[in-house]
Every structure is written in structure tokens, then in C-alpha cells.
N, C-alpha and C positions, 0 to 999 in steps of 0.2 A: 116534565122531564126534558122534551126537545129546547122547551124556552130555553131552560137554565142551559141546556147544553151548547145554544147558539149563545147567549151570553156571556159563558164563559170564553167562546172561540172568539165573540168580539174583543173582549177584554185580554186576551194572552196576545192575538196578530195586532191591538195596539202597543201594545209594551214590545213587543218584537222588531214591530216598524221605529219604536222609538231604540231599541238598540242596535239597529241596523243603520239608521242616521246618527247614531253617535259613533260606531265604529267609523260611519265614513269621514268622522272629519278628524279622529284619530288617524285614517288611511293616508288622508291630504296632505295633514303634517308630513308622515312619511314618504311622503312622495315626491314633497317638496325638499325634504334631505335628500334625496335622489337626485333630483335635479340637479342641486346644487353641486352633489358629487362627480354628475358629470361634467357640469362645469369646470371644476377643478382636472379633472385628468383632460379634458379639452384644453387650458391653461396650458397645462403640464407638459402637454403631447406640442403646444407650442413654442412655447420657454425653452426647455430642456431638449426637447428632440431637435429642435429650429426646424419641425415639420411645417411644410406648403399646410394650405387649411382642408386641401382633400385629403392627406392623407391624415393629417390629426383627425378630421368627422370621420373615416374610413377607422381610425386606430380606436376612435369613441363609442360606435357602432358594435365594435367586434367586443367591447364588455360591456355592452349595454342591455338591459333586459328589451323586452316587447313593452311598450311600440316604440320607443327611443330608440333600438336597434335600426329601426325601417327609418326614421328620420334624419338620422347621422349617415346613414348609408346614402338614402339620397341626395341628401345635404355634400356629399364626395362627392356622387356620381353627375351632381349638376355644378362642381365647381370644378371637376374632372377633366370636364369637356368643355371648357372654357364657353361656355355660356353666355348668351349676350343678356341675357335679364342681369339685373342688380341682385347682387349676394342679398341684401334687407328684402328681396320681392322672393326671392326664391327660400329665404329662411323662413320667413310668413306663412305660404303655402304648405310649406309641408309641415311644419309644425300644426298650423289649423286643418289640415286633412290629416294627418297620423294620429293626435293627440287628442284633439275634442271628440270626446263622446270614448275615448277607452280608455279614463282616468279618471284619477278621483282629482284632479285642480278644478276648481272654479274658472270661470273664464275671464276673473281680472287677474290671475296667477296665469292663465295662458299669454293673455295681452302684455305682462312684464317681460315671459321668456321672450317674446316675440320681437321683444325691444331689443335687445343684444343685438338683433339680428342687422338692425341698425347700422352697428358699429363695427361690423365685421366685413374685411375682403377690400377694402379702400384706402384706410390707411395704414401707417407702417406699422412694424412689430411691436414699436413700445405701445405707442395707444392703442392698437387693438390689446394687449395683454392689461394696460392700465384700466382698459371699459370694461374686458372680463373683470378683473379686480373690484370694480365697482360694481359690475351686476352679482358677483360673489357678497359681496357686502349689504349692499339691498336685500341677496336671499336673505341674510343671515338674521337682519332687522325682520322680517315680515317671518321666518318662523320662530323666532325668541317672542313675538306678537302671539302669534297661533298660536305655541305652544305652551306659554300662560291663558289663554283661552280655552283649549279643550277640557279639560275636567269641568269647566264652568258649562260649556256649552252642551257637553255629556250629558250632565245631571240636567239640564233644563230639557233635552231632548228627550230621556227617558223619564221624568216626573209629567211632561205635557205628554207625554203618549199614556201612559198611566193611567190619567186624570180625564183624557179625551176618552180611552175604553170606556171607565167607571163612569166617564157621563153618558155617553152611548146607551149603556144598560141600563141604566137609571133611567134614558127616556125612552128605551123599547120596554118599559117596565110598565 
């Protein structure tokens, strides 16, 4: 009776763990439209407001959820105070201290936003708005990618979690 009953708990927390790695990359897609969204109103807050770049990251901040809020915020607050580090050193840092590890991006979707950061605070307003425009377009390639991937990758996460329980059991049998 224990066997069967720890057989079954291996076999339900493998299928669980395989749908808990498929929602995460369902999550990633979504996060990566986020991203992207904020890109856009950082654009926006560019373009149309002709805001300085503190107060656009300060204007991006304030509809941002967690942890993009803390990042935009600081991203003003160190271009605020006119700063002697490079806009691309100080966009690095706080993205790689705010972002990795409280999201669902992988860390070659961290390494692209972190490129923008590049392009930002040195030169003038069209190219800065024409590079956002480009890393808006780059988003938009890499999740029309993912996002024909995820059902794929789903069903392969929850069929190998499945398959790895029912083999578990099979060899604690």
C-alpha cells in the first residue's frame, strides 16, 4: 500500500514539474511582450514628450510592474545626477542586479535588453529613437519565434515529465 502510494506521489510531482516548466516558458513569452511594451512607452515618453531620458525611465518606472519599476527608477536616478559612468555601464548593472533571478527571461533575452543600453544617452534624439526602433523589432522577431515554439515545447515538457515519472516507477518496481 505505501509502495503504490509513493509511486503514485513520484508519478503526479513528475507531471507537475513538467507543467510547471511549461507554464514557465509560456510566462517568458509574456514577459517578453512586457518588455517590449515598455520599450514602447520609453519611445513614446521620448518621441512625443521630447523628455530628457531621466524623466522618460522616471515616467517608465511609474507604470511599470516589479522589478522593472526598480530598474527604470534607478536607471533616472543615475542619469538624474548626471553620473560620470557611461549610460551602457550603468543600464548593464541594474538590469543584471534587478532582473536575473526575479523573472522568467533566460539570460540570452537578459544580454539583448542589455544591448539597448548601448545605444542610449550619447547620441542624438533620432538615433537614439531609431536604435529603440530596432531593438523593438528584434523583440518582435524573437517572440513571433517563441511564440511558435511554446505549444511545441509544452507538450514535449509535460510528455518527458510523464514518461520520466512512469519510468521512476517502473524502476522502483
Amino acid at each position: 500500500m505505501i509502495k503504490v502510494a509513493g509511486l503514485i506521489i513520484v508519478i503526479a510531482s513528475s507531471i507537475f514539474a513538467g507543467c510547471v516548466l511549461g507554464n514557465n516558458v509560456k510566462l517568458r513569452v509574456e514577459e517578453l511582450i512586457y518588455v517590449k511594451k515598455l520599450f514602447l512607452m520609453f519611445r513614446g515618453e521620448v518621441e512625443y514628450k521630447n523628455a530628457m531620458l531621466s524623466d522618460a525611465f522616471q515616467a517608465v518606472a511609474l507604470r511599470a510592474k516589479v522589478p522593472y519599476d526598480k530598474v527604470f527608477s534607478e536607471l533616472s536616478n543615475a542619469t538624474e545626477i548626471n553620473c560620470t559612468e557611461a549610460m551602457s555601464t550603468v543600464f548593464k548593472r541594474e538590469f543584471e542586479k534587478n532582473i536575473a533571478g526575479n523573472t522568467y527571461l533566460n539570460r540570452d533575452d537578459i544580454e539583448k535588453i542589455k544591448e539597448i543600453g548601448d545605444t542610449l544617452g550619447y547620441q542624438n534624439r533620432t538615433m537614439q529613437l531609431s536604435n529603440i526602433d530596432l531593438f523593438v523589432e528584434r523583440l518582435e522577431l524573437l517572440i513571433s519565434d517563441e511564440q511558435g515554439k511554446v505549444n511545441d515545447t509544452v507538450k514535449v515538457y509535460r510528455t518527458l515529465s510523464m514518461m520520466t515519472g512512469l519510468f521512476i516507477a517502473i524502476l522502483l518496481l
